[in-house]
C-alpha positions, 0 to 999 in steps of 0.5 A: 378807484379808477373815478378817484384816479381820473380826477386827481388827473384832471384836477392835476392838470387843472391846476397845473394849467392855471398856474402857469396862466398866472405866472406868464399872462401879463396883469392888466396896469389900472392908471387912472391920471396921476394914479397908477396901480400895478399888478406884481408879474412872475412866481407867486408863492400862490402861483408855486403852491399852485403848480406843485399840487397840481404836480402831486396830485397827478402824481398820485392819480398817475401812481394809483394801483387798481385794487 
């Protein structure tokens, strides 16, 4: 159980983190001449589902009982 409990932590976290990278790291702009393609900035509904796994599984690895 305590294995279980350190990797939905870590996981948790992970997914936390990346998340907010998403959401807050500028997309780089491709403009090649008279072609310009851009890269949609903010919260994705990706980027949320993201965050809030990463949110219930430290959750759940924070609230795991030994047994």
């Amino acid at each position: 159980m305590k294995i279980l409990k350190t990797v939905l932590i870590v996981v948790g976290v992970v997914l936390i983190g990346f998340g907010l990278y998403n959401a807050f790291v500028p997309q780089e702009v491709l403009d090649v001449g008279p072609l310009e393609v851009s890269a949609k900035e903010g919260l994705s509904n990706q980027t949320l589902g993201m965050i809030g796994l990463g949110v219930l599984a430290l959750v759940a690895g924070a609230f795991m009982r030994k047994r």
